[in-house]
N, C-alpha and C positions, 0 to 999 in steps of 0.2 A: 791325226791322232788327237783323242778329246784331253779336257784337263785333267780327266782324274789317272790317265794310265799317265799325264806327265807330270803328275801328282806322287801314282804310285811304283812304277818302276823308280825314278831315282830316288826317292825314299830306299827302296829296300837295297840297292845297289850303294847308298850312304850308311847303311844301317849293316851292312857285311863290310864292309870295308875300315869302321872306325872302332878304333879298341874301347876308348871312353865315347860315352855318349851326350854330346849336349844339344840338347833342344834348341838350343838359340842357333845355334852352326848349322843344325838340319834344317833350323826354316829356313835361314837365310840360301842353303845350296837349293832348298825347294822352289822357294820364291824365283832365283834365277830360273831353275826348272821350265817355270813357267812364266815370266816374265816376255822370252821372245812372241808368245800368241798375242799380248799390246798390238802389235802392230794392226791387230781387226778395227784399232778405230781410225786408222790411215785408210786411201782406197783400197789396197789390197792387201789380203792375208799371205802370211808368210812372203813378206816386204823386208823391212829394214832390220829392223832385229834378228831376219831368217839370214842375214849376209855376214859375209868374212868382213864388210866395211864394219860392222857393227861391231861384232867378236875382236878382231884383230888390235883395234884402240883399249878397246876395253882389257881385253888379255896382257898389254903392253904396260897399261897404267897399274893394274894389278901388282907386277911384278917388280915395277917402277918404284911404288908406294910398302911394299911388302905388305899389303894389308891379307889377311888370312879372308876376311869377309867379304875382300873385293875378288878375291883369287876362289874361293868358294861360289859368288854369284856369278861368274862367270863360269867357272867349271859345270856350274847348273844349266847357265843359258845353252854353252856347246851339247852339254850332255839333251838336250834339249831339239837343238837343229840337227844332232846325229838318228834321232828317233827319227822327227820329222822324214829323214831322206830314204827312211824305208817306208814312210805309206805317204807319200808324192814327191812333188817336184820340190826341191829348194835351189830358190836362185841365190848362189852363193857370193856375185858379186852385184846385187841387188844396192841401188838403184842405176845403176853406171849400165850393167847388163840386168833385164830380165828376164831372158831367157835361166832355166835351171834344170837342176840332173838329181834324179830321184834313181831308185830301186827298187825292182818287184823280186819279190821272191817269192814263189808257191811250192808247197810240197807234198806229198802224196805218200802214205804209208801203205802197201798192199800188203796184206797178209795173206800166203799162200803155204806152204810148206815151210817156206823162211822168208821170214819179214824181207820185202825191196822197200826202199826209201828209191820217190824220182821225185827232183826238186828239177822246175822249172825257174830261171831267172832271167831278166832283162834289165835295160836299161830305159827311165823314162826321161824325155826331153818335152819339156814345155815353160807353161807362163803361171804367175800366181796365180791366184782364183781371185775372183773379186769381192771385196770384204764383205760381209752376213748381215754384217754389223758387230753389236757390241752384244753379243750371247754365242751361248754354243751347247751342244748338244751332249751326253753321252749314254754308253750302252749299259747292258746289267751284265756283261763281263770287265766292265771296266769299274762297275761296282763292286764287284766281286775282288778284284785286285785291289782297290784301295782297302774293305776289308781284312785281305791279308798283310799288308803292307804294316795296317794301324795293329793286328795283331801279335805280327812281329814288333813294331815299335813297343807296345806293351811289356811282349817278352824281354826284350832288351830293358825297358825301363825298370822292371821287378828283380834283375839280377843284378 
């Protein structure tokens, strides 16, 4: 998944979920968001920030400290590696094991006299990818989605 859908999805999933709205709260759950893809300047992407070793400390000291900011960037990172596990592999106990377990799902809407939905799903088992380096790519639906996201952000901001 590129930066901007993990830009824009937890934005708007922050953005439905919080009664007041503060900017500084939304970046900091954003920056988590996006914070686990760091790991492209290690050998491999979706390495140590994609793992439970990473999350699980982190999650701990959170709750440990009561920090709202710390318990926020980490809610972004998880929110983050759950995406991730629907468009490939996340090795979740990365570096001890690298092997990891993703999820495909495909779906299929046939309109005939009444709509079928046939969703196809599986499970993927493999290794990270080996890092690109330090860039990344994305699409013009993932344009599209930050768009709305920042749209929404607006509307919320004006009421």
């Amino acid at each position: 998944m590129d930066v901007l859908k993990h830009i824009s999805i937890p934005m708007l999933a922050f953005l439905a979920i919080t009664r007041e709205l503060s900017l500084f709260l939304l970046a900091v759950f954003t920056f988590g968001a996006i914070f686990p893809d760091f790991d492209v300047f290690f050998d491999e992407h979706r390495s140590y920030f994609h793992s439970l070793i990473f999350l699980t400390p982190l999650s701990l000291l959170s709750l440990w400290t009561h920090s709202m900011y710390l318990w926020l960037f980490t809610a972004g990172a998880a929110f983050h590696i759950f995406l991730d596990f629907f468009s490939g592999v996340i090795p979740f106990l990365y570096p001890i094991k690298k092997r990891g377990l993703g999820v495909k799902i495909m779906g299929l809407v046939v309109f005939e006299s009444l709509p079928r939905l046939k969703i196809r799903y599986g499970l993927i088992i493999g290794y990270p990818e080996r890092s690109k380096g330090s860039h990344t790519a994305f699409s013009n639906e993932s344009v599209a989605m930050l768009i709305v996201a920042l749209a929404a952000l607006l509307l919320r901001l004006s009421t």
